[in-house]
Each structure stands twice: as C-alpha cells, then as structure tokens.
C-alpha positions as CSV (number, residue, x, y, z in Angstrom):
1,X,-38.9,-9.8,50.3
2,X,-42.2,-11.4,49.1
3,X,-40.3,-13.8,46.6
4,X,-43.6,-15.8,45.8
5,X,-44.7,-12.3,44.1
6,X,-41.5,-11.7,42.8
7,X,-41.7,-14.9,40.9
8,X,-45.4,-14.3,39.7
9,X,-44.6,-11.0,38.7
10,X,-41.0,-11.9,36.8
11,X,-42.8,-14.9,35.0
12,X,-45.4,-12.2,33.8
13,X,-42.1,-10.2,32.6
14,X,-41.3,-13.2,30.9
15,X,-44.7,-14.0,29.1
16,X,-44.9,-10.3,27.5
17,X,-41.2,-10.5,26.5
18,X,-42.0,-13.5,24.6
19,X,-45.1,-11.8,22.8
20,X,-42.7,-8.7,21.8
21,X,-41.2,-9.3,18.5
22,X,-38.4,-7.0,19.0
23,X,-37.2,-9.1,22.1
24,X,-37.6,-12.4,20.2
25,X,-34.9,-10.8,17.9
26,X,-32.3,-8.9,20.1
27,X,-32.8,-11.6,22.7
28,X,-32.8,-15.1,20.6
29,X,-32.5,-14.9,17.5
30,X,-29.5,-12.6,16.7
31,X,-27.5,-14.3,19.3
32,X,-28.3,-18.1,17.9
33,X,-28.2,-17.2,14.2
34,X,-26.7,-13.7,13.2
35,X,-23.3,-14.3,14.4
36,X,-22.6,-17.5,13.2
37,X,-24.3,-16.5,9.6
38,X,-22.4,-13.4,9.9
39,X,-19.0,-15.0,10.6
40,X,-19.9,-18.1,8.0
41,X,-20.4,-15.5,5.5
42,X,-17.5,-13.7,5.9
43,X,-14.9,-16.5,5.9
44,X,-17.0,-18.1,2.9
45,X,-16.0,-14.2,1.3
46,X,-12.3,-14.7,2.2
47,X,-12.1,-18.4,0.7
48,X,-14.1,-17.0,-2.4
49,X,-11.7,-13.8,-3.0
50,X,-8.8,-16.1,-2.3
51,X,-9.8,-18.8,-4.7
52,X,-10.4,-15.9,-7.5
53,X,-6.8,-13.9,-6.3
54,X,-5.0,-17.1,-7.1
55,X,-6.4,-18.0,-10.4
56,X,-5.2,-14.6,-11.7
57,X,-2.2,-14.9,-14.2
58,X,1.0,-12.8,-12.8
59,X,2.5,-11.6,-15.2
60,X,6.6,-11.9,-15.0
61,X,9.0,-11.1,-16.8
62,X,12.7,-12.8,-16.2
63,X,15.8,-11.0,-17.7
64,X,19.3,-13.0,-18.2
65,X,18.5,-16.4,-16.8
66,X,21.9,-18.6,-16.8
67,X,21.9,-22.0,-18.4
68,X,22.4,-23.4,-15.2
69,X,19.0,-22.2,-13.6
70,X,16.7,-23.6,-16.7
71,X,15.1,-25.4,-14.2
72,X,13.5,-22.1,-13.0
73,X,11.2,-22.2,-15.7
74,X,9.9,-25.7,-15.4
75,X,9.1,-25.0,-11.8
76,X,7.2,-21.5,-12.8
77,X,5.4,-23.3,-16.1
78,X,3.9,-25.9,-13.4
79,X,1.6,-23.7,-12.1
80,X,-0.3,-23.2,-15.6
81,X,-2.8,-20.7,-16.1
82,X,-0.9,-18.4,-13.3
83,X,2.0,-16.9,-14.3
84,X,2.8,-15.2,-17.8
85,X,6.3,-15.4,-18.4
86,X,8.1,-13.0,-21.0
87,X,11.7,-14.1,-20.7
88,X,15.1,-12.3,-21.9
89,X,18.1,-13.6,-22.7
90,X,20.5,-10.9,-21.0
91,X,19.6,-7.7,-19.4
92,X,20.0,-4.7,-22.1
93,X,23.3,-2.6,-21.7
94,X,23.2,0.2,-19.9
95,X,21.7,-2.7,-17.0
96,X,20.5,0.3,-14.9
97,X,18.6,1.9,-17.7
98,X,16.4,-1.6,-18.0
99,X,16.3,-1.5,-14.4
100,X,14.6,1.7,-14.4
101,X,12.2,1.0,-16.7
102,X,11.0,-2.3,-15.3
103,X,10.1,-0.2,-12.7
104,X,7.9,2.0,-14.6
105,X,6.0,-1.0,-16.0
106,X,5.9,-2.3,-12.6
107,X,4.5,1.0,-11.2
108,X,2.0,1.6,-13.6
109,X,0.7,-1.6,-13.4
110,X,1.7,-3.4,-17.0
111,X,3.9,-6.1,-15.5
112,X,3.5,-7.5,-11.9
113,X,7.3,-9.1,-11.1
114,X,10.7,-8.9,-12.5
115,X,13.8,-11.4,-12.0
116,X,16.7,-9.8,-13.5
117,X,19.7,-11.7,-13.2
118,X,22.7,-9.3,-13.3
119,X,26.3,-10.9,-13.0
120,X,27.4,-14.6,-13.0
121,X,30.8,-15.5,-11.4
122,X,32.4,-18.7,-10.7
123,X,31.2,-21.5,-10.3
124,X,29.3,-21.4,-13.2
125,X,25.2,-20.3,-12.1
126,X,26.2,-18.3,-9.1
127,X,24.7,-14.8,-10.0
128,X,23.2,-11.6,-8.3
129,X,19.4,-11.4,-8.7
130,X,17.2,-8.3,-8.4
131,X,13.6,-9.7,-7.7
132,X,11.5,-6.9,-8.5
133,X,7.5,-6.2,-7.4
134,X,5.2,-3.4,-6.8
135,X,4.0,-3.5,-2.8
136,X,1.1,-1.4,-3.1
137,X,-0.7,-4.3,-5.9
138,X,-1.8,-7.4,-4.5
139,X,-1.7,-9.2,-7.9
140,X,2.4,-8.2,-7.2
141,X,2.8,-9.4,-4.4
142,X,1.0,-12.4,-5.3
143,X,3.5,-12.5,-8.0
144,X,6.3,-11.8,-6.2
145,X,6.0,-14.5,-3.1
146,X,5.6,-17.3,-6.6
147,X,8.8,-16.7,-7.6
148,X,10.4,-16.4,-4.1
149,X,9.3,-19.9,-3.6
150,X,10.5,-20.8,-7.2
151,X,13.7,-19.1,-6.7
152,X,14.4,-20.5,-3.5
153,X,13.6,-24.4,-5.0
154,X,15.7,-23.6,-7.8
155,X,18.7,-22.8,-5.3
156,X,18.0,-25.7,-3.2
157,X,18.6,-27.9,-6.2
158,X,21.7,-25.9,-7.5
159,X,23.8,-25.9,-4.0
160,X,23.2,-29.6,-3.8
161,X,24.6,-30.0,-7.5
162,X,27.6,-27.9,-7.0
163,X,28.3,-29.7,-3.3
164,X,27.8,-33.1,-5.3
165,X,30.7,-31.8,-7.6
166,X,33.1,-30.8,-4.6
167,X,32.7,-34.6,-3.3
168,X,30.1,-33.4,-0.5
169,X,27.4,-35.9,0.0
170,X,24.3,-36.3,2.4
171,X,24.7,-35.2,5.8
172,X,28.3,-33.5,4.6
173,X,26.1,-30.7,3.3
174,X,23.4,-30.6,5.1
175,X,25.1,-28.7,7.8
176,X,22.4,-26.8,8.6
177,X,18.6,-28.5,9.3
178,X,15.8,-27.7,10.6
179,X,12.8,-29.7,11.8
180,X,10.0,-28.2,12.9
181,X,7.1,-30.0,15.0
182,X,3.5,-28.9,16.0
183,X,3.7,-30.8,19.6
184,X,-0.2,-28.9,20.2
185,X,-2.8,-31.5,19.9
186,X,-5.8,-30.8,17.2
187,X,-8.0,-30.5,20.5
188,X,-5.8,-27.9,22.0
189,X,-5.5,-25.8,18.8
190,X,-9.4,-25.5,18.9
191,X,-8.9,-24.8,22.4
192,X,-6.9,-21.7,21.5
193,X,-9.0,-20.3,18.7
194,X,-12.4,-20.5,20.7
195,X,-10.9,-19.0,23.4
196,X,-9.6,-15.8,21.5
197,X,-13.3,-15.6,19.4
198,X,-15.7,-17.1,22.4
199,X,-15.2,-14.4,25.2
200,X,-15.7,-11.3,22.8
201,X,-19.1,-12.6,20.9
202,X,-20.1,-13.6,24.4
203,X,-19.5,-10.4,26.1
204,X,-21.3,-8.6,23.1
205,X,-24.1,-10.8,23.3
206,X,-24.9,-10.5,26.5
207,X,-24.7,-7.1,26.4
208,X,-27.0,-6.8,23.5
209,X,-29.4,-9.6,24.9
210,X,-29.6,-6.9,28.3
211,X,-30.1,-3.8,26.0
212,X,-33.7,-4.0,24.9
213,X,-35.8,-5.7,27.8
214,X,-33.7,-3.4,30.4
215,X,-34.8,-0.3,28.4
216,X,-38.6,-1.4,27.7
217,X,-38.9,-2.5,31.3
218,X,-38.3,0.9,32.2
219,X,-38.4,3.8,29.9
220,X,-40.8,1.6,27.5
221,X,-43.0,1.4,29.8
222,X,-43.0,5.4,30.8
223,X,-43.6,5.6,26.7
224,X,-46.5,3.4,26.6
225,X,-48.1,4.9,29.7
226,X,-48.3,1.8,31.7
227,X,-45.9,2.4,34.6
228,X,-48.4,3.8,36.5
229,X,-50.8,0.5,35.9
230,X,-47.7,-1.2,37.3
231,X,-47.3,0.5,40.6
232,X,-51.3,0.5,41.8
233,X,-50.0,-3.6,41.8
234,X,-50.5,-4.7,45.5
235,X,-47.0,-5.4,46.6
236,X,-44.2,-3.5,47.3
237,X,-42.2,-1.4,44.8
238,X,-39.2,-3.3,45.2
239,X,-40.8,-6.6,44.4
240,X,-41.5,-5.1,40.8
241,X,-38.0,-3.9,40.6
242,X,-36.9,-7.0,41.3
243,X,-39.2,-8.9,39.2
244,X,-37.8,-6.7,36.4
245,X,-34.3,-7.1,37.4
246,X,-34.5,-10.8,37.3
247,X,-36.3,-10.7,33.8
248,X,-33.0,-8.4,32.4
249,X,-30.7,-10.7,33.9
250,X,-32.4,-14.0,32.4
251,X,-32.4,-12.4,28.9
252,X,-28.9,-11.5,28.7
253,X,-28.0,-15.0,30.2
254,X,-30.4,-16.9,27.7
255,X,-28.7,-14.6,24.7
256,X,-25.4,-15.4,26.2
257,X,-25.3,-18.9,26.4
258,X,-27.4,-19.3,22.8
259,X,-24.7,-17.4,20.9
260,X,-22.0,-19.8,22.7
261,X,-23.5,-23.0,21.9
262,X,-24.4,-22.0,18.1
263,X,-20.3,-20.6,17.9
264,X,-19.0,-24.1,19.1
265,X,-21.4,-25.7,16.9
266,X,-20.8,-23.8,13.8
267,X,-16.8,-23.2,14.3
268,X,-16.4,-26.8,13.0
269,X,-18.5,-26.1,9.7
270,X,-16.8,-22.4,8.8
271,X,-13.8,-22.1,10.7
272,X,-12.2,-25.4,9.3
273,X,-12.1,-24.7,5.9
274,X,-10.5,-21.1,6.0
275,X,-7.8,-22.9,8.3
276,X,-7.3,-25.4,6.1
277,X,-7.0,-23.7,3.1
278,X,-4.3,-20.8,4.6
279,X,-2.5,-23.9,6.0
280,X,-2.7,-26.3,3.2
281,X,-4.0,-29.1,5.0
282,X,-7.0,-30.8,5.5
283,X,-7.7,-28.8,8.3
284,X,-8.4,-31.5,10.5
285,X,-5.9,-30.7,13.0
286,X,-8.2,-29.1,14.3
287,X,-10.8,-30.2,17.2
288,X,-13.4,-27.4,18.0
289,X,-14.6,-29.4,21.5
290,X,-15.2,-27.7,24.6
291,X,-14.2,-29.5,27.6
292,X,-16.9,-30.8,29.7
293,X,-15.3,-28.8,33.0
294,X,-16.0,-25.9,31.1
295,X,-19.6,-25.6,31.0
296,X,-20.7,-25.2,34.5
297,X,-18.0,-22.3,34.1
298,X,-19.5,-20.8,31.1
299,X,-23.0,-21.1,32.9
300,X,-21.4,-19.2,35.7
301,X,-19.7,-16.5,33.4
302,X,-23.3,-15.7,31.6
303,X,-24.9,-15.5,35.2
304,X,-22.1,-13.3,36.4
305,X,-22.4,-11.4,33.3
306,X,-26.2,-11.1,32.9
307,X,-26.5,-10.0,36.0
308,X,-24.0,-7.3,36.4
309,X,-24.9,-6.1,32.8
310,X,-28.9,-6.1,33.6
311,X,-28.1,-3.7,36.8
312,X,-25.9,-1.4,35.4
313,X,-28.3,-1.2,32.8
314,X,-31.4,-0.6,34.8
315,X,-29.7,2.0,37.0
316,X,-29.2,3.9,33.3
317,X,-32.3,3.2,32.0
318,X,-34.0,4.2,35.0
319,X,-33.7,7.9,34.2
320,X,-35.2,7.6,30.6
321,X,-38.6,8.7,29.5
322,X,-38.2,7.2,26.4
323,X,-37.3,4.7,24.6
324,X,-34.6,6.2,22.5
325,X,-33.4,8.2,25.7
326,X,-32.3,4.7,27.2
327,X,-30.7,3.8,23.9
328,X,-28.1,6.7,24.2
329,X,-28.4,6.1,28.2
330,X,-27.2,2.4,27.8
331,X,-24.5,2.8,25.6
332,X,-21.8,3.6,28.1
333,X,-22.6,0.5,29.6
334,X,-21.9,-1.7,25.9
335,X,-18.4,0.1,25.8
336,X,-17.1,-0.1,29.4
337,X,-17.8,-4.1,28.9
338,X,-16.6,-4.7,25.6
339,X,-13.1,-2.7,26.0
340,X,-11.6,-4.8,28.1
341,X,-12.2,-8.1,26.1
342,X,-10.1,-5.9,23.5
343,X,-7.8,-4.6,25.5
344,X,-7.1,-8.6,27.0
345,X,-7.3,-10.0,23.7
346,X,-3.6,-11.2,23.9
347,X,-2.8,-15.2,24.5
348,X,0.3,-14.5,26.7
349,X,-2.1,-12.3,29.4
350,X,-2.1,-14.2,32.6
351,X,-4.7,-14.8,35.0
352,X,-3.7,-13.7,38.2
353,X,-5.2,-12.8,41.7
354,X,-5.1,-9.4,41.0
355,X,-6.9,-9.2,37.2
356,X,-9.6,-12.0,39.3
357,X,-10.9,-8.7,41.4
358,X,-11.3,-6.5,38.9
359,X,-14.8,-7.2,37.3
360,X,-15.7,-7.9,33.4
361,X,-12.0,-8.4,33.4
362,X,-11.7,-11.9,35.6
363,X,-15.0,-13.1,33.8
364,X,-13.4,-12.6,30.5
365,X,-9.9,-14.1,31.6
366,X,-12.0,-16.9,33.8
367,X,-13.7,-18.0,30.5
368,X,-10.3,-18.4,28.7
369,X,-9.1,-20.7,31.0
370,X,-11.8,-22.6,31.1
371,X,-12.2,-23.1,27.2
372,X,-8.3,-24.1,27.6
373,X,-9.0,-26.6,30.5
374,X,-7.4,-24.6,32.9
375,X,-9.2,-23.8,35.6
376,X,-7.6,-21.7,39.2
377,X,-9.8,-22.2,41.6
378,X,-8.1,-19.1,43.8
379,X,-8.8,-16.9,40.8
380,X,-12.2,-18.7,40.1
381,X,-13.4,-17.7,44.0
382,X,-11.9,-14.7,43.7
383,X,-14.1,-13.8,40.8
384,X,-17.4,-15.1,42.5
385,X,-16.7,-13.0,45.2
386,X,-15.6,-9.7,43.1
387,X,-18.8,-10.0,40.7
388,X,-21.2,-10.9,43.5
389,X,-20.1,-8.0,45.7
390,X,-20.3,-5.7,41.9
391,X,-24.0,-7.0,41.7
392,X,-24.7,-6.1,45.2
393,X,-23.8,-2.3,44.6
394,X,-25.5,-2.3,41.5
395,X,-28.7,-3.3,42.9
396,X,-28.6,-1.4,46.4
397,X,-27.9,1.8,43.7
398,X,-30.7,0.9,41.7
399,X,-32.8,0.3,44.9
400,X,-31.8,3.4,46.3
401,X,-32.9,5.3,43.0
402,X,-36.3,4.1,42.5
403,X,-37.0,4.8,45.8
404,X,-37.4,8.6,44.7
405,X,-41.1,9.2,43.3
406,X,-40.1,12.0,40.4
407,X,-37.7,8.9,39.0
408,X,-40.4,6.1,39.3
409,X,-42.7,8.3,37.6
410,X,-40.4,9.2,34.7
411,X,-41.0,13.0,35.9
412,X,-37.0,13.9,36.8
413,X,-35.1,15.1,34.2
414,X,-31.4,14.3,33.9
415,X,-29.1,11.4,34.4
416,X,-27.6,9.6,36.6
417,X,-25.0,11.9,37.3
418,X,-27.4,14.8,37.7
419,X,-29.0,12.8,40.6
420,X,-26.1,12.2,42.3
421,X,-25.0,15.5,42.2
422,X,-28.1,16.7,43.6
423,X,-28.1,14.1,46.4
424,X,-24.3,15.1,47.8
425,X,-25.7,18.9,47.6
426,X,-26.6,20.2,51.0
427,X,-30.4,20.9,51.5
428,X,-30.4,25.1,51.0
429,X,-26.6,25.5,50.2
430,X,-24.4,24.9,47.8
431,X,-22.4,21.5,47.7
C-alpha cells in the first residue's frame, strides 16, 4: 500500500466534497443544525399546545354537594378562567335517570366533567361520589384530573377534621406517610436523558453523513462519466478504493460527532423548559454535561461507526450505475443500523460480554455507558476488537469486488447478492 498516494488522492476526495453543495448539507449542515432546530421546534410545539390546552375553561358540572365539602368550590374557583362550574343542589330523583343523561352531555361533548354526589351517611360529609368524564376528549380529561386533585384536597382536609373531632391529633392520624426523595443528582438525570436521545440521533447521523459521499464516490461517478478518468490515474486500483473509503469514513465521522456536540449544546436551551414545565419546577435539576471520560469514547464510537457504515455502504453502492440505484441500494444498510438502537432503547438493558461482540449493538450500548460515566473496559476491548474485525470483512469484501472489471466499470448488472451467487456457481455447471 502506497499510503503517500492514498493520502493525496483521499485529500482530493475531500476538496471536491467540499465544493459539492449537496455534501455540505447531508454531511454538515443537517447534522449541526436540523436536529437540534427540529427537536427545539417540536418541544417549543408541545409547551405552546400545553400552555393553550390549560387555559381552556372545563366546563363541570357538580350535583348534590354536602354542606360539609363547601370547601370544594373554593379550591375549583382558584383556578379562574378554567373551570365553569354549574352546581346542583341534589341529584334529580330517579338518580339514575340524571346519571344517564350526564352522560349524554358528556358524550356529545356539551359538558366535560360531572361530580355527582349520591348518598351521605354518618358522620355527617361521608358520601359516595361518581366522578364522571368522557376519555376520548382531551378537554375531559383535562377536566377530569382538576377535580381529582380538588377532590382529593377536599378529603385531605375533611378526614383531618373528623379525626380532630374523635380526639386524634398529629402523628395519631397520620398513620400512614409517605416521603418521597429524588437521591439522582441534577448531573446524573442529564446523564440519563442524553443517553436515551444521544445514541439514536448519533447512529442516524452517521448513517446519513455515509449516504451521499459513499454513493457519489461510486455510482455518481459511473453517472457523470468520470470513473474511467479515475482509473487511467497511475497507481493501483486499490489505492483509489482506499482513498474513497477513507473519504466515506471521515464524512460520516465529521457528521457524527457535529450532531453530538450541537445535541449537548442545545439540550440545555430546549430540553429544560419542557422538563420543567411537565415537572413544575424550575427545571434546574437538571445538568446536561458530558463527562470528560466520555469523549475520547464518543470519538471512538463515530470512528467505529463511520467506518463500518462507509464499508458496508461502498460494498452496496459499488453495484450501482446510478445515482438513484445506490439510494435504494443503501437503504438496507440505514435500517440494519438504526433497529437495534430501537430495539436497545430500554434503560434496564445491560452491557454484557456477550451484547460487546455483536457489532452496532456494543457501540450503541458502549456509548450509554459512557454518557453515564460508566465505562467496562472488558466490554470496551471487547468492542474494539468485534468492530475492528467487522471493518476488516467489510473491506476485504469490498476489495474482493472491485477487483472484477464489469463492477469497476459499472457494466454488471445486479446486486450484491447476484454476484455472490454467481461466484459460488461452478464454472459450466449448475451451483
């Protein structure tokens, strides 16, 4: 290997790619700015639908509310401008009758909730209440968790009054308590957010970052009629495929690590306030920082990555006259790697020795731990070692291809699994 003319000829990859507009995009710019503008304008959608689902008036209507539970009103007329209450003294005889037709309103949409308070037995306020919503509105259900959290105020306050009047005081009555505590740090809940979100936009964006420079270095170049310029270059045929190889492999890297830094950077700006406002905090428990141990790993992942993407990749593309042809040739490739960062997307999954051999898998797994702190080392060797040996098929494949004129020159028609199958075929027979 002449690897002074593979770097000559991979830095000439380079220069074109960065003089194509189309690699500029697929490679740079959608992996630093489309995702994060993509993902900022989608929680900023979710706030904005929340903030106009909750200033909608429910509309209520409360039937046969005992003296004793007055208080249920003051807590519902707090929230102003929210909830429309019709209230009736006592639940129309036959109760069943009302019942029936509160449900009709409810169905067709005129009222959103119901409280109807149906029989009141000693001691005095203890009654049995139907709480009454429609579960295919939103507006209802809306309605409906107001006046749970109401209701369940309201009989807070009410058992404490009655225990007052039996003589039960203080920790008497409080029989039953719970205290609940958050003992993950702000750092460590960022830690477990990123690494559920980080691994699948980085998968994907390597992926995509491969896509278009693997194709045009191949079938792009069979479409523009300069593959044949290429090979009259004095050197070897596997010095251009190399060349090439390395130029997939940088882009997919470069894409990688872009849409990783501008996710940590923007989690912080986007992610904060749609955590916040579903927990009703400040949201500043949480700490969106990457641990310095982790980035030499995430380097490693996108090198992992880009390169076993950029050779499967290439072996696909190689078979494509066209440019469209390697679209639909690639494909496969952007599925196989994304389904398992699905398929893993679970917290409790872990890493073991066994998931560290099986490729895209220990990468994905391997990044997760290290955006949690945690790094194996077994498993982290054991994934070098699985990758590099991944790689090393990949390219002797690829090699092993373009070796065959009617490929190099775009003239064989079929797939990869056309050439295969004429390769195990004995020469004159029949496989």
């Amino acid at each position: 290997m002449d690897w002074t003319t593979i770097r000559l000829l991979y830095l000439s990859e380079l220069r074109s790619a960065l003089r194509e507009r189309s690699v500029l995009i697929n490679g740079i710019l959608i992996p630093l700015l489309l995702y994060p503008l993509m993902m900022w304008v989608m929680f900023s959608g979710i706030l904005f639908v929340t903030a106009r689902f909750e200033s909608f008036a429910s509309r209520v209507e409360i039937a046969g509310l005992p003296d004793e539970h007055r208080g249920l009103l003051e807590r519902l007329e707090e929230d102003e401008g929210r909830i429309e209450i019709t209230e009736i003294e006592a639940p129309p005889t036959p109760t069943a009758a009302y019942r029936e037709e509160v449900e009709s309103r409810l169905l067709a949409g005129e009222l959103d909730a119901a409280l109807i308070f149906e029989t009141s037995v000693d001691p005095p306020g203890n009654a049995a209440v139907s709480l009454l919503s429609n579960g295919s509105s939103d507006q209802s259900q809306a309605a409906r968790g107001r006046l749970e959290r109401a209701l369940s105020a309201e009989r807070s306050v009410w058992l404490d009054r009655i225990a007052e009047q039996h003589g039960l005081e203080g920790d008497e009555w409080q029989v039953f308590e719970v205290e609940s505590d958050n003992l993950a740090t702000g750092r460590q809940m960022g830690q477990f957010v990123m690494g559920m979100m980080i691994p699948l936009f980085f998968v994907l964006m390597i992926a995509n970052g491969c896509v278009y420079p693997a194709i045009d270095s191949t079938a792009g170049e069979r479409e523009r009629n300069t593959w044949e310029t290429t090979s009259t270059l004095a050197t070897r045929r596997i010095h251009v495929v190399a060349a090439k190889y390395f130029y997939v492999a940088t882009m997919g890297l470069v894409a990688g690590a872009l849409n990783a830094a501008a996710m940590v950077v923007s989690f912080r700006s986007f992610l904060g306030p749609l955590l916040a406002r579903i927990g009703g905090g400040d949201g500043s428990g949480f700490a969106f920082e990457l641990p310095l141990t982790s980035l030499p790993v995430l380097l490693l992942t996108a090198v992992l990555l880009g390169a076993l993407i950029a050779a499967a990749m290439m072996i696909l593309a190689a078979f494509a006259r066209t440019f469209k042809e390697g679209q639909s040739m690639v494909t496969p490739v952007i599925l196989l790697v994304i389904l398992p960062v699905l398929l893993l997307n679970d917290p409790s999954m872990s890493f073991t020795p066994a998931l560290a051999g099986i490729p895209v898998v220990n990468v994905v797994l391997l990044l997760r731990q290290a955006i949690a702190g945690n790094l194996l080392w077994l498993q982290l060797g054991i994934t070098v070692l699985a990758n590099a040996a991944a790689i090393a098929a990949c390219l002797w494949l690829a090699s092993r291809i373009l070796r065959v004129e009617e490929i190099a020159t775009g003239s064989f028609e079929g797939n990869l699994f056309q050439f295969l199958r004429q390769r195990g075929r004995p020469v004159g027979g029949k496989a």
